[in-house]
N, C-alpha and C positions, 0 to 999 in steps of 0.2 A: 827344449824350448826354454829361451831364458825368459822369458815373460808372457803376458797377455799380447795380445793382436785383439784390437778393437772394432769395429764398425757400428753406423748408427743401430742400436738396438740390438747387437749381436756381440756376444766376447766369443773369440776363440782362446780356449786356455787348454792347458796340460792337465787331463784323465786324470782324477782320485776315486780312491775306494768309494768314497759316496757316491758315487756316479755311473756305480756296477748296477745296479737296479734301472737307471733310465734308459744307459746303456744295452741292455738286456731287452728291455719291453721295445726298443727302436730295429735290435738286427730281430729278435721275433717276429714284427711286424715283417720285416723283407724276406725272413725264411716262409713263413703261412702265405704271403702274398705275389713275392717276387719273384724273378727268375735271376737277378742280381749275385746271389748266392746259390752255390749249389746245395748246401746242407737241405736236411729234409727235416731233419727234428730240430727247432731251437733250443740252444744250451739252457738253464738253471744261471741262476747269479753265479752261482762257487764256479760253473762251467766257464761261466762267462770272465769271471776274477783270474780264474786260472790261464785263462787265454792272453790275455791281453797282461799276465803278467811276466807270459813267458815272452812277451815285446819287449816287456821295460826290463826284465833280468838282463838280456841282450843292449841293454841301453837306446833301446828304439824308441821314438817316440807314438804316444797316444793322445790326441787330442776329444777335445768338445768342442760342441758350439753350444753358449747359453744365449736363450735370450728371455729375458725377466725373469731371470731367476730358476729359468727352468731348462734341462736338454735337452736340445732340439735335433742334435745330428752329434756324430763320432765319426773318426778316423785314426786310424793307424798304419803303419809300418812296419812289417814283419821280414825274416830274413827270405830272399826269394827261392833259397837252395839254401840247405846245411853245410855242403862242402866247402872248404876253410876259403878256394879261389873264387866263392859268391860273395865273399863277407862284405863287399861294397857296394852291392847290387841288395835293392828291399825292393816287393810289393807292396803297392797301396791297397788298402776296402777302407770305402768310404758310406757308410749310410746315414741316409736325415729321416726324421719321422718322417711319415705319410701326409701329416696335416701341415706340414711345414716347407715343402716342397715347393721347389722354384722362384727363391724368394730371396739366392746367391748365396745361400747356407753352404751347399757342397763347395764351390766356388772356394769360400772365404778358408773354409777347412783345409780344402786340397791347399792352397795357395799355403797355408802354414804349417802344414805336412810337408812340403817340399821348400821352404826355408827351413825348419828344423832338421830336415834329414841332412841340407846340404850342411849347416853350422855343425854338424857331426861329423861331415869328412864323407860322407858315402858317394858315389857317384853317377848312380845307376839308379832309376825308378820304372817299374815294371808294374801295368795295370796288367790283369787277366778278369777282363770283364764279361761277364756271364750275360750270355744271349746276346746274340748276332744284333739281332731288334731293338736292345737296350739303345735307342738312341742319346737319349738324356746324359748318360753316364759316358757313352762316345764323345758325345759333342762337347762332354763337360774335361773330359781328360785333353780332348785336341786343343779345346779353347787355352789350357795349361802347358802346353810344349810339345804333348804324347804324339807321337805318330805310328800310326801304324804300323805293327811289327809282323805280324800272320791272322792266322782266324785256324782252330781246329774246332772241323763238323760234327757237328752229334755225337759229341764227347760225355755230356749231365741228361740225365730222363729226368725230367720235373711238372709235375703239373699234366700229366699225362701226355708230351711233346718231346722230342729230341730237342736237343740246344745247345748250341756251338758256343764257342768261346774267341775272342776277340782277344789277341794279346797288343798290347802298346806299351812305348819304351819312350822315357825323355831322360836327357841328361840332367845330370848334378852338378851343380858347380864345373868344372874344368869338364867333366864325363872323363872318357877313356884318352885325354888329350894327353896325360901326365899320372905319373905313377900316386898313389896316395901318398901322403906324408906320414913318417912315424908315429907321430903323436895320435893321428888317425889310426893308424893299424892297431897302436897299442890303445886305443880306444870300443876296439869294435872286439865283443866280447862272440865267439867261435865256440863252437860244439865238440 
């Protein structure tokens, strides 16, 4: 992302190290509480630094949302598959705090998560969203391009429940219309 994305009261900007602690205590919150996420133990800061920096090694991007000064919500981009013919294909996870909730925070994030992926060349965004039920996170991906892709049943035990998973797909820029361009391939850093 080459700059800020604004809205009244809200910046969306590009994830720094300082932002590994608020970061942490927001996906915490959705692992103890949610079904958003299948993890069952929330990472440590180092766990959480380590993750999200294995996004930006790959050149992917990681967003915030501040608002006064403070984060209220993250998102990223990771690769969707390791094998060399995913490299233009990412998933999105997106979470905002608990207290901040419904207030167009996911919205603004996603909406800059898929300008940054596309100004990267990639072509493909893949949500796999956790729990059938998650309506919020459905309706929040549909309202961004996502259409539904499958649903696999009683895939995560959480919470003492089985819980499916919702997969949804939007294109990127051109999508699958047109091959990537070089500058893109020799941009997207592979495993």
């Amino acid at each position: 992302m080459t700059g800020s994305i604004s809205t009244p009261g809200l910046v969306i900007r590009a994830g720094r190290d300082d932002d590994i602690r608020a970061v942490t205590r927001i996906y915490a919150q959705a692992v103890r509480t949610g079904t958003g996420t299948f993890d069952i133990t929330p990472p440590n800061d180092d766990g959480m630094r380590a993750r999200l920096g294995k996004v930006a090694a790959r050149g992917h991007p990681w967003l915030v949302a501040e608002r006064a000064g403070r984060v209220v919500g993250f998102c990223y981009a990771a690769p969707y598959k390791l094998r060399e013919a995913y490299a233009f294909t990412v998933e999105s996870s997106i979470y905002v705090d608990e207290e901040a909730r419904r207030g167009g925070i996911g919205r603004a994030l996603m909406a800059g998560l898929i300008e940054a992926c596309t100004a990267a060349g990639l072509r493909q965004m893949v949500a796999v969203v956790g729990d059938s039920e998650n309506a919020a996170s459905i309706g929040l991906h549909r309202a961004l391009g996502f259409e539904k892709a499958g649903r696999f049943e009683n895939v995560g035990f959480k919470h003492g429940r089985w819980l499916d998973i919702v997969l949804m797909q939007r294109p990127l820029g051109p999508g699958g219309d047109t091959p990537p361009d070089q500058t893109a391939r020799d941009a997207i850093k592979t495993e």
